[in-house]
N, C-alpha and C positions, 0 to 999 in steps of 0.2 A: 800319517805317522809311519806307517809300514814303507811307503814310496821312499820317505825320507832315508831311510834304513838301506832299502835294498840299493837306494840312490848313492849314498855315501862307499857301502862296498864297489857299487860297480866303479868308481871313483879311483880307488885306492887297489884295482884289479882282484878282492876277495869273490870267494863263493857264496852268496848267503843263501840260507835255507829258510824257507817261513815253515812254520808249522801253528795250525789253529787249536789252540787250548780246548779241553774243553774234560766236564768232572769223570768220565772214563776213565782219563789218563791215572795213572797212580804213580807213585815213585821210582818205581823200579823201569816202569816205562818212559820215564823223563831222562833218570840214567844212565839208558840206553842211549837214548840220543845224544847225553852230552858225550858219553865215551867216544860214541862217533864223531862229533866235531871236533875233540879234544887230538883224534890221531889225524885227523885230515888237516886240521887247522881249517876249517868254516868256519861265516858266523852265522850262529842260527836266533832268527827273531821271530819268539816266543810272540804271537797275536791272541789277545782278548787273555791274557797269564791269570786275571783275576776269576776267572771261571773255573781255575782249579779248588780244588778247595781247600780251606786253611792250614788243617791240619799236614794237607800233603807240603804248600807250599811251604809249611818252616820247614821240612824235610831236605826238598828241595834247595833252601836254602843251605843248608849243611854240607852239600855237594857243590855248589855253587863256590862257597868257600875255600875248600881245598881245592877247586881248581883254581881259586885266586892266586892260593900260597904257592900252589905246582909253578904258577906262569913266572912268581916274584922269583922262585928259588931257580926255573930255569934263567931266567936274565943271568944269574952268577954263573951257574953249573949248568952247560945246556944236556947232560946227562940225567937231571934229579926227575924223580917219578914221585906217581903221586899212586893211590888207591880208589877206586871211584867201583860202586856197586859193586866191592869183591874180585877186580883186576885190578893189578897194576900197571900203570903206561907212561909211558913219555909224552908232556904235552908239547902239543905243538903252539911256538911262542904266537903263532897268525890265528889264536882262537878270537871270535869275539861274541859276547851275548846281550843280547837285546831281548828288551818284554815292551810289547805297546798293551795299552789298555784302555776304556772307556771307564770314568771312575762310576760309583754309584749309580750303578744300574741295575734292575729286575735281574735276579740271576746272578746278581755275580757278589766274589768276597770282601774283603779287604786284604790287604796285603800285609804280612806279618812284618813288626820294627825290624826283625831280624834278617828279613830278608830286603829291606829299605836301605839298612845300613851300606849294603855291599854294593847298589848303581846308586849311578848319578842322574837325578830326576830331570827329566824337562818336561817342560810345559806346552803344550803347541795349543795354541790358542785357536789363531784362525788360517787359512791359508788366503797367499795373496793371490785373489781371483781371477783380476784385473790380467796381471800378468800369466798368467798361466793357460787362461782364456787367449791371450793374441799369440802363446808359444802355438797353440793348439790347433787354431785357425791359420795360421803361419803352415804349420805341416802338415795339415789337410790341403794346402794349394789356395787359399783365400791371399787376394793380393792387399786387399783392403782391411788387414786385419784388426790393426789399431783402431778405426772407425769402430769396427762392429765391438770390439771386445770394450769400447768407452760405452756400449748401447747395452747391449745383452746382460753385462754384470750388473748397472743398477736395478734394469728391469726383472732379474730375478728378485734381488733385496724388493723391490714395489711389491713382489708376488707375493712375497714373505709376511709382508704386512698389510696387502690392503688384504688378498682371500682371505676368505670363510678359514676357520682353525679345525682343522680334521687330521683325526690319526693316522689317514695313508697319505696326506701332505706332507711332501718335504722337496725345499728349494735351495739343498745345500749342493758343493762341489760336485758330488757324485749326478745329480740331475740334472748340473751346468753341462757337465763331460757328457754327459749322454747328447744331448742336443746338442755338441760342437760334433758329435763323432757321426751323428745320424746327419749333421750338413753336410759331413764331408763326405757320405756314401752320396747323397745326393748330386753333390756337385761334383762328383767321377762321374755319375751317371749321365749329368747332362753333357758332359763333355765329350761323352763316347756316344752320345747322340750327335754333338754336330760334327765332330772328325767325321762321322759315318756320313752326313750330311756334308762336308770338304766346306764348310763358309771360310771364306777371312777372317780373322777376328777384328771384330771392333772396336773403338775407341773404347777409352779407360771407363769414359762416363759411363755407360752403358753396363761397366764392368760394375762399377759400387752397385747399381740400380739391381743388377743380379743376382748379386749376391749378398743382399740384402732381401730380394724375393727368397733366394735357397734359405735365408737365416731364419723368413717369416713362416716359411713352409716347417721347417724341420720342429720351430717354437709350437709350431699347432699341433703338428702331429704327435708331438711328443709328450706335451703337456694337458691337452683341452681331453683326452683321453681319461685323467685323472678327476677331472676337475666335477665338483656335484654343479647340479645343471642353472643354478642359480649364479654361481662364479664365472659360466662360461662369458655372458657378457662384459661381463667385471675385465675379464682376461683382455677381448678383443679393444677395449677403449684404451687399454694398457698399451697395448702392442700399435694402436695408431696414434697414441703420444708419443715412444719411443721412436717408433719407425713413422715418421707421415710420410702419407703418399704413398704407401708400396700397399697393392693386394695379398689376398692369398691366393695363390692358385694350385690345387690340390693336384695329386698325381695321378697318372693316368694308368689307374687299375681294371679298366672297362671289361678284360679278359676274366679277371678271377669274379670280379662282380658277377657274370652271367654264371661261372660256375656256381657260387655259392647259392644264387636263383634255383639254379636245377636241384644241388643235391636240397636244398630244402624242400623242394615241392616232391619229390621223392617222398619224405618222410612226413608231408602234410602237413610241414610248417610255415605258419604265417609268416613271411617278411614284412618286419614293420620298418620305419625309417629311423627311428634311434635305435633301435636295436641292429640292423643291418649296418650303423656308424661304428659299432663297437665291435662288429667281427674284423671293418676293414683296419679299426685302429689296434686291433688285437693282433692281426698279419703285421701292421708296420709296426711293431714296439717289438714282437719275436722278432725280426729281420736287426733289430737294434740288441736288444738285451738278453740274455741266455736264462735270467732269473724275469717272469712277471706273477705280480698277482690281481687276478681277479677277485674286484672287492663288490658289495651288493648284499640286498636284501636277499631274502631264500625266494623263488622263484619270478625272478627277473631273464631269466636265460642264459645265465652264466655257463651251465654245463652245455647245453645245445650250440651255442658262441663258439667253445672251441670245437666240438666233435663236428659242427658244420664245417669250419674252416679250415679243419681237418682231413677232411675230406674233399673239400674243393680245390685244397694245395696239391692234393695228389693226384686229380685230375688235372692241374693244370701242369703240373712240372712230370708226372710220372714216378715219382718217387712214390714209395709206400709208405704211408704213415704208421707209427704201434702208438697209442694210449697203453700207458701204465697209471690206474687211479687207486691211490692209497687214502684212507683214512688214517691221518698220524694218531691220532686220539684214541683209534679203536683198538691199539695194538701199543705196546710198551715200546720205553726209547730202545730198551736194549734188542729187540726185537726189530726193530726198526732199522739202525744201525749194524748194530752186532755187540758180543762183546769177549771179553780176554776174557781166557780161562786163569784165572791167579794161581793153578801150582803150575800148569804144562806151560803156562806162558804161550798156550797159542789160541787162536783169530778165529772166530767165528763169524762170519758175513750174517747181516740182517735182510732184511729185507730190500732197503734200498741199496746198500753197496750190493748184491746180488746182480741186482736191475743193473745196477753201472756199471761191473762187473763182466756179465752177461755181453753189454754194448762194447764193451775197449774188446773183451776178446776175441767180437768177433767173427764167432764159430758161425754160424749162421747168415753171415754173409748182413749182418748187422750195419755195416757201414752204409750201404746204397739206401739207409731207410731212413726216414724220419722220426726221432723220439722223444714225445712228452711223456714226461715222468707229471702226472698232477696229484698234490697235495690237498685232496679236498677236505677239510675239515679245519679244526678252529687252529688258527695260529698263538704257540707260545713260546717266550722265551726258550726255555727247557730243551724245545727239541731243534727249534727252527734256527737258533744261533749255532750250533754244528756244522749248517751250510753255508757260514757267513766266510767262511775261504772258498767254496765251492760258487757264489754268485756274486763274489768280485772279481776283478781282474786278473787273480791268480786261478783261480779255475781248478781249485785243486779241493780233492776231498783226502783230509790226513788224520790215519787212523791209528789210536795208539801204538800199535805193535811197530809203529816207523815205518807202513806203507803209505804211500802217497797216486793214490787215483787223479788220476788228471780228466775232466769232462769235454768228451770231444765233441768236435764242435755244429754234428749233427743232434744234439741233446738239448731239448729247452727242458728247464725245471718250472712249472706253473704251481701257484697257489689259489685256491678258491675258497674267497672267503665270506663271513657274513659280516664281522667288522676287524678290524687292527686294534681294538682297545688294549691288547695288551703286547703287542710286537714293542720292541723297542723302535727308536732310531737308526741304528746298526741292520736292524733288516730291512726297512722302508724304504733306507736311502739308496738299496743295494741292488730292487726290483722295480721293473716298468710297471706300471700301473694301471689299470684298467677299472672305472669306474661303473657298476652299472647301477643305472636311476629305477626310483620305482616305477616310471612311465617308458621303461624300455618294452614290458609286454601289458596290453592293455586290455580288457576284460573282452574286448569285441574280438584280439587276434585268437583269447582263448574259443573262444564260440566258433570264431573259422576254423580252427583248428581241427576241431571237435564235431562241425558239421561235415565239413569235407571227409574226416577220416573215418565217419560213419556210413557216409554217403559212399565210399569207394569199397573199404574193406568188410566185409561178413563180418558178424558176430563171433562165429564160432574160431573164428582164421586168429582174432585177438584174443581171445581166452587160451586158445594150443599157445601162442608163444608168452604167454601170463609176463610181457614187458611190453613198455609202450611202443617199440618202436617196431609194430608187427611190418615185414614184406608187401609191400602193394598187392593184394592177389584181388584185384575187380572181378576177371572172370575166369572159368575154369579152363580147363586145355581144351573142351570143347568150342571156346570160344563164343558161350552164349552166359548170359548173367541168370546164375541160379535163381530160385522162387523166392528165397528168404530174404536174397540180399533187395529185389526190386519190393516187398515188404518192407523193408528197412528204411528204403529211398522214398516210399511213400511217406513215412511215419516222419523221415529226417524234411519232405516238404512241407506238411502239415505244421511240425515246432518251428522252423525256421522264422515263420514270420515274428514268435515272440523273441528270438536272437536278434531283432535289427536295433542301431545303435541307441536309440532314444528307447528301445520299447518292456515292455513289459520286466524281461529280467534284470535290465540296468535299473528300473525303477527300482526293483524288489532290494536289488544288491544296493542303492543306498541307501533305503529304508534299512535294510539288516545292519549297514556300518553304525547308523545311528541308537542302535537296540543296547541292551547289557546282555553281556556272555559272558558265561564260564570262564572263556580262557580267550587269550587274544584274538581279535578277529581277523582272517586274510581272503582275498581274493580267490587268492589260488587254490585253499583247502575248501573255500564255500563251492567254489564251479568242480573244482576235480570231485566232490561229493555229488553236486546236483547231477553230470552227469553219467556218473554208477547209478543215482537211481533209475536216468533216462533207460541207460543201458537194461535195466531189469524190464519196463513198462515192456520194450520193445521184444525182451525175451518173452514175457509173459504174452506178447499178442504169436510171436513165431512158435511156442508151446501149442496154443490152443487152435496154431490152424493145423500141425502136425497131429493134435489129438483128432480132431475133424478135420479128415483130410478133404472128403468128399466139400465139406460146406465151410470153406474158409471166411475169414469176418470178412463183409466188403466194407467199402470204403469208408464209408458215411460213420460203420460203427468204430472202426480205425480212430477216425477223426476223434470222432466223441471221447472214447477211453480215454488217446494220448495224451489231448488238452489238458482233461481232467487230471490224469494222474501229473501231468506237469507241473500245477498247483500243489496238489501234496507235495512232489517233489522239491518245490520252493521253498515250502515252509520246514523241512525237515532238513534241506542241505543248507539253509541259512540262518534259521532260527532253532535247529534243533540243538543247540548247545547252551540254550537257553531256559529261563523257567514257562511252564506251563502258560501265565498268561500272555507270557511276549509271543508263545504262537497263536494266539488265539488273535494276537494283536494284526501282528502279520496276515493270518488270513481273511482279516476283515478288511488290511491294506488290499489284499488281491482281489478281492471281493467288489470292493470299488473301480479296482483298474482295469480289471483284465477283460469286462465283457462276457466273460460265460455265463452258462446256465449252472446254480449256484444249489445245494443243497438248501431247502428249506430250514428258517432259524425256529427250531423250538424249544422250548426250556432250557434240559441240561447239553443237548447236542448244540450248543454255541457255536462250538467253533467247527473253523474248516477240518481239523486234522482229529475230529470225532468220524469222519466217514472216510469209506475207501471205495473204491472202483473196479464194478464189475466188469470183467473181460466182455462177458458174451452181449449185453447188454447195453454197456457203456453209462449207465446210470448209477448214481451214489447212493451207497449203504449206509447205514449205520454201524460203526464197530459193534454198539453193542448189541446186534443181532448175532454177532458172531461170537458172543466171550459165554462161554459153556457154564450152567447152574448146576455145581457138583456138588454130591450129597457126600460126604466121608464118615467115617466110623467113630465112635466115640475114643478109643486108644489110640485113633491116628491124630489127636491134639495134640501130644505133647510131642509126635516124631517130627523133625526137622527136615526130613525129607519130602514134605507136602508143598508142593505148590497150586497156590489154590488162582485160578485165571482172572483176573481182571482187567478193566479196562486201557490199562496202563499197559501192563505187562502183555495183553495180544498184540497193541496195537505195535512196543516197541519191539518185539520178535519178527514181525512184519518186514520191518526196517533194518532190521541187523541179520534179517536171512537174506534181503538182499544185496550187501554191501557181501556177508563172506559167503556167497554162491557167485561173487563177482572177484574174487580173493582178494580182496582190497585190507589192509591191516583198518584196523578201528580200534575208538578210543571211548569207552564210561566214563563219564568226570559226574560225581555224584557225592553226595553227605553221606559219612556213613551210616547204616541200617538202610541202606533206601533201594536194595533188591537189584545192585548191579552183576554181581555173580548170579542170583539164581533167574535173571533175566535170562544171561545168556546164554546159561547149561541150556534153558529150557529153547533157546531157537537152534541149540545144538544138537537136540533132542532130534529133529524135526532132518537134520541131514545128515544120512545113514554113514555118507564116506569121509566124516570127520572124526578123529578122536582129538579131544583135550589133554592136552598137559601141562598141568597147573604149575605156576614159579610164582613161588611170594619174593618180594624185591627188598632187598633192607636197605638202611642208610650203606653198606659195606657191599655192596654186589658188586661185581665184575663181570667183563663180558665172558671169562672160563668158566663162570655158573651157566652163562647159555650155551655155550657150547660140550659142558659135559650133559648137559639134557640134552643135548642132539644125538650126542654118543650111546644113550639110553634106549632111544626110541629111534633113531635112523642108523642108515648105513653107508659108508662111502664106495661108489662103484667107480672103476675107472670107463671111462667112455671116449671115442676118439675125439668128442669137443671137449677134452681135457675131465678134472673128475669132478663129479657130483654126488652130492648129499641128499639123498632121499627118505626118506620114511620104509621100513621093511615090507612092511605089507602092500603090495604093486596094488595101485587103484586108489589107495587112503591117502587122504591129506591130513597133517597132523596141525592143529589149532597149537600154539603156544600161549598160552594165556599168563600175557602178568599184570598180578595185582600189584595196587599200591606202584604204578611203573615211576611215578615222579617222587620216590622216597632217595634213589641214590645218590649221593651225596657229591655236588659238585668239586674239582679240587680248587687249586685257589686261582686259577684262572678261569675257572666258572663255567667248566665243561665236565656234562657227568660223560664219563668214560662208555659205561653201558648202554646209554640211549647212541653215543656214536657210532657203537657196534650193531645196535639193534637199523640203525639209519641207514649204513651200509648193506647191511643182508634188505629191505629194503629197498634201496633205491639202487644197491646196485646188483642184487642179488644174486652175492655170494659174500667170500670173506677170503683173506690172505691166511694160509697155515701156515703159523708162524716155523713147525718144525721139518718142512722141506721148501717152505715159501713158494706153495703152489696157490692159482684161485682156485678155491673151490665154489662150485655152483650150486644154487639152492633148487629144490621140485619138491615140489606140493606140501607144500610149508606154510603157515602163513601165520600172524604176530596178531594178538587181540589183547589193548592194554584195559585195566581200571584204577582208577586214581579218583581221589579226594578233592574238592577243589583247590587250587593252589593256595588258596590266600590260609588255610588250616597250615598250623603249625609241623614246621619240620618237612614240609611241603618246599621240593624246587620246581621253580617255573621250566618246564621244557621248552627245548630250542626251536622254531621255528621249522627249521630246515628236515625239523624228524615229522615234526604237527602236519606240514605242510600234505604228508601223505597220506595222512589219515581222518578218515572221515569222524566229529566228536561227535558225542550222542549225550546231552545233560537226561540222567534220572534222578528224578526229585522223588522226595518221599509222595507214596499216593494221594490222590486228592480222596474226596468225601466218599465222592460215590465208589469207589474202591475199597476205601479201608472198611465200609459197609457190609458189600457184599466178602470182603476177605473173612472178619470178622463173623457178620452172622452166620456162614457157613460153621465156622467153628463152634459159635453157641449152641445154633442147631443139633451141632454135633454132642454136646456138653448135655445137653437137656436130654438127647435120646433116654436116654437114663429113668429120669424121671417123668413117665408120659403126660402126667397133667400140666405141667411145668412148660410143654412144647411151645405153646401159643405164644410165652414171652419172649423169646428169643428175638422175633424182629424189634420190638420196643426196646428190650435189654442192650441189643447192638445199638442202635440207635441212639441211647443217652451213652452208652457207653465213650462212642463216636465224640460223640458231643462235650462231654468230659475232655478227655484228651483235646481236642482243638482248643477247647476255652484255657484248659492250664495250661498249653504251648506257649498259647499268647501270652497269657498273662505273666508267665514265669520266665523268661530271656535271661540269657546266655549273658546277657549284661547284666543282671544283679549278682546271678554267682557263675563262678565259669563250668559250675561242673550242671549249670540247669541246663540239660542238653534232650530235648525231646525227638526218639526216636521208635517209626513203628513197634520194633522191636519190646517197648514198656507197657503194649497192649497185647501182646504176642504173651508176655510172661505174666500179665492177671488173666489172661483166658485160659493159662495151662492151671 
């Protein structure tokens, strides 16, 4: 539609001007515009006109008009003037206006009758493919161009119909051009190979055979990229009905391939082989398209895909790459973009014109570098169609106030995403594509990962840089490998054997897929929890040889602890988001499989994750040698401030001193009344250089709620790695604790705002300040959420992409032998009072106990909805 338009002006010798619509604009900034074509005589076409909004465009309309009347009345009088936003001018008779538009789409309006009346509507239905396809192949240098464009165009329509139906599929025009424009680089390039090689040219045959090879190559590269992994063979029998007889033969990257080798072993990343296909298809689609999105599940390797290839482009060419990585979601459109001041009428840049900004001008000697701007977070309508003139063929970013940015041509714009459910068409068809599968990173790459970069780097080397991607530092300047770290590499040979592909932890992890949890199950959240817990075992054995220096553990009792604790560590990073008997379940599973030496089964100590492992010793405990028989006073019943220890609550403080002594953010998912706060004031208790600062979350939060609590309690310092937000008190790390985190309320594209902001400080730890659009960087901070289970009312499910980081933790209301010993402390306490009365109390708890379990049962939440039994209604007949 647009091509049509600028088509037709270049035709008839006019100037046209595009400009992309969009609800910023308001009327007075439309008028502008027209004032200016009206004295130049342009014609300006108005793209995507329906995304203003209503009220403006009958506005709009009314100016529209009088420049109708100004152009009729000049035909007579080329003197007559018109009035247009409060000037009067002389039009020029060579104005002309044009609106293209997609009708009925996410985002956008309708178009007022009044302003219908004044163009005349066409239809464009579909463009002629056929043709446009052998103009295209014509002047790219294809001799055989009618052949191929009789081939290529049905074979897109087959695409269209036989693939799988997915939202980042699309096999319109814009996808044809892309694969006619990537042959044509291609077959310049082979061409400046054999010039450079001086052959004759060959006969003609050999010519179709050719290129028809270039047409099969550039089809793979450009398409099999997008494609989910079950379509890809669908693809290939496609392409050898159209094409028989021609191979693929793919390009010869052998150079960048070794680079991307290096710089990943650098950072101790696994090269897998689907995942290595999607870096080299992520190089040839930027080399094509200035807009891609990366689409995939939450840890597939989306982010590591481009910062590797990143990096290896700049080893191989010399150029410096920048990443710019924005969360659009965590941050407003107007903030994003920018916006008019309505009385001064002037411009304020956002964030990303900033970024774009910064590159056209320059200062910094910006041109000799390479620039991804990445859009990581969910894509919608709302913000992502503003770039829909910036990632077409016009290249232009046009901003109310009648500036127009032009994106040069060192600038890719990337999107990363987790799905397209609600992009339109209009963006899909606009961006290269990049698919990744869930079998791009595979549970065995996470364990190489995770063994090698335990095996290389000190413990302590990862905790100073508190981000995953610590400096290789193996040995010191001395040149010999510290004490702790050949402890480490003892402990990392010892696990390793339950890491190998068939063994022990693959078993456990499909046991855990098959289990019920809280909240969805992932790969990547059960291993990145399993190992923080390793990491604590391994700190707990470097602790105790530092307490005893003289008599370090030798080996033997090394072995023994690790194993053991590796077990607990199974059942808590894979079934710990579960109910009590699913771990009890799990440890019976390990019990069977794994071959150790195994706690004795007696009575109430069932299960495995009833003991714990002693350091010095390497033999199992029982928790409850360790949960303390406390005596309290009789007026301390009714204060609120008592917490009385039980077996629950030791054992889970255990497990959540070691996740946040590791600053990993963590997540409570529990019923209410079932002791998720006062769990973990109480493991808070226990680490002197945390303070809490509690944030209740409502259906209404935003992420300026958490950032005026930072403003509270930290402070921003400028530092010459630009500025950071720390905490005041040097040495404290401040706990932000939000309850209720899965209350806020998604918008209608089904992203809560605040958890993107909380995902970013997170994962990428820091935030964009939206009011001088610096990063700022986060220290010694770190996120502890509690929530309800999702399926409770008013409950949204969280995204993946935030879960993924955080280790969960299910608290169920206490079992038996807890509510017991909670309870009878308290009767205890109750009876002090009356001394003959003492002796009842363990009986008194006991039927008490017994009571409550029996009306639990019997009374469900399915007969009336408010029978809702929680400790809590035994807490308030003891007071």
């Amino acid at each position: 539609k647009t091509e049509s338009v600028k088509a037709l002006g270049v035709q008839l010798g006019r100037f046209v001007l595009v400009f992309c619509c969009d609800e910023t604009f308001d009327f007075q900034a439309m008028g502008r515009i027209f004032v200016g074509l009206c004295q130049v005589g342009a014609w300006g076409c108005f793209d995507e006109a329906n995304r203003l909004e209503e009220r403006i465009l009958s506005a709009v309309s009314q100016q529209i008009q009088s420049i109708q009347q100004g152009l009729k009345a000049a035909s007579v009088d080329p003197n007559a003037e018109v009035e247009l936003v409060g000037k009067t001018l002389k039009i020029n008779p060579h104005t002309g206006i044009f609106i293209t538009m997609n009708p009925g789409y996410a985002g956008r309006s309708n178009l007022p009758d009044n302003l219908k009346k004044l163009f005349r509507s066409m239809a464009m239905t579909r463009p002629d493919r056929e043709l446009i396809a052998q103009v295209m192949l014509f002047s790219q240098g294809f001799r055989t161009a009618e052949t191929l464009a009789s081939k290529i165009v049905p074979f897109f329509s087959l695409c269209d119909e036989q693939l799988s139906k997915q939202p980042h599929y699309d096999f319109g025009l814009r996808a044809l051009k892309a694969v006619l424009t990537s042959a044509g680089h291609l077959k310049r390039g082979r061409l400046q190979l054999e010039n450079s090689a001086a052959t004759e040219s060959l006969s003609d045959v050999s010519d179709r055979q050719a290129e028809q090879e270039i047409l099969i190559q550039s089809v793979t590269e450009t398409i099999v990229p997008k494609l989910v992994a079950d379509d890809v063979p669908l693809l290939s029998s496609l392409l050898a009905d159209v094409f028989p007889g021609i191979e693929y033969s793919p390009s010869d990257l052998d150079e960048l391939k070794a680079h991307i080798c290096a710089v990943a072993a650098e950072s101790h990343l696994v090269v897998g082989d689907v995942w290595f296909q999607k870096v080299l298809q992520l190089y040839q689609i930027q080399n094509i398209q200035h807009g891609l999105m990366m689409v995939g599940p939450s840890a597939t390797g989306k982010t590591q895909a481009w910062r590797v290839l990143l990096a290896a482009l700049q080893r191989l060419e010399g150029r410096e790459g920048v990443s710019y990585v924005i969360d659009p979601k965590a941050i407003s459109k107007d903030s994003l973009y920018g916006t008019l001041d309505p009385t001064t009428r002037e411009w304020n840049d956002g964030l990303f014109t900033n970024i774009l900004r910064r590159i056209i001008d320059n200062v910094r000697g910006e041109d000799a570098k390479r620039h991804w701007i990445i859009f990581d977070g969910d894509v919608d309508p709302e913000w992502v169609e503003n770039l829909n003139s910036v990632l077409d063929d016009n290249k232009l970013l046009t901003l109310p106030n009648g500036e127009r940015l032009n994106l040069p041509a060192n600038v890719r714009i990337m999107f990363e995403v987790e799905s397209l459910k609600h992009a339109t068409l209009a963006t899909v068809s606009r961006c290269g594509m990049v698919w990744f599968s869930e079998d791009a990173v595979t549970p065995d790459m996470f364990y190489e990962n995770y063994l090698k970069t335990t095996h290389d780097v000190a413990l302590d080397a990862i905790a100073d840089d508190m981000i995953m991607d610590a400096p290789t530092r193996a040995k010191d300047n001395s040149g010999e490998v510290p004490d702790n770290l050949i402890t480490q590499r003892s402990i990392i040979e010892v696990l390793s054997a339950y890491f190998q592909p068939e063994g022990l932890v693959t078993g456990a992890l499909q046991f855990a897929a098959g289990v019920d949890h809280i909240m969805e199950f992932t790969v990547a959240r059960a291993l990145s929890t399993l190992f923080s817990l390793i990491n604590k075992t391994i700190r707990n054995v470097l602790d105790y040889n530092t307490r005893h220096n003289d008599f370090p553990l030798p080996l033997d009792k090394i072995r023994a602890y690790c194993q053991k604790r590796l077990l607990i560590a199974i059942v808590w990073a894979f079934t710990g988001d579960s109910k009590l008997d699913t771990r009890a379940r799990m440890g019976d599973f390990l019990r069977d499989h794994s071959g150790l030496d195994m706690p004795p089964l007696s009575g109430l100590e069932a299960s495995l994750i009833d003991y714990d492992v002693q350091v010095a010793s390497g033999d199992w405990e029982p928790w409850k040698n360790s949960v303390p028989v406390v005596d309290i006073d009789t007026h301390q019943v009714t204060s609120s401030e008592v917490v009385i220890p039980t077996l629950d609550t030791v054992r889970h403080e255990e497990v959540l001193y070691s996740w946040l002594s590791e600053h990993k953010p963590l997540m409570l998912c529990g019923p209410p009344g079932s002791g998720k706060t006062m769990t973990l004031f109480s493991a808070l208790r226990k680490l002197p250089d945390m303070d809490v600062v509690g944030l209740n979350f409502s259906s209404a939060t935003t992420p300026e709620l958490v950032l005026k609590t930072f403003d509270q309690h930290c402070e921003y310092k400028k530092t010459p790695n630009g500025v950071v937000l720390a905490p005041v008190q040097i040495g404290k790390w401040i706990v932000v604790f939000c309850d209720e985190i899965n209350l806020p309320a998604a918008d209608k594209y089904g992203t809560q705002k605040v958890i993107s902001f909380l995902r970013q400080l997170v994962e990428g730890g820091g935030f964009w300040r939206p009011s001088d659009k610096t990063w700022i960087r986060l220290e010694r901070i770190q996120f502890v959420g509690a929530c309800n289970p999702p399926t409770d009312p008013g409950r949204v499910v969280l995204t993946q992409r935030f879960l993924r980081h955080a280790p969960l933790v299910m608290v169920d209301y206490p079992g038996e032998a807890s509510l017991k010993q909670i309870y009878g402390t308290f009767n205890r306490a109750a009876l002090k009072v009356v001394p003959n009365l003492r002796g009842h109390a363990d009986p008194l708890t006991a039927s008490m106990v017994e009571f409550y379990l029996a009306s639990q049962k019997r009374f469900t939440s399915d007969i009336q909805a408010h029978y809702i039994y929680s400790p809590r209604e035994l807490t308030r007949w003891v007071r």
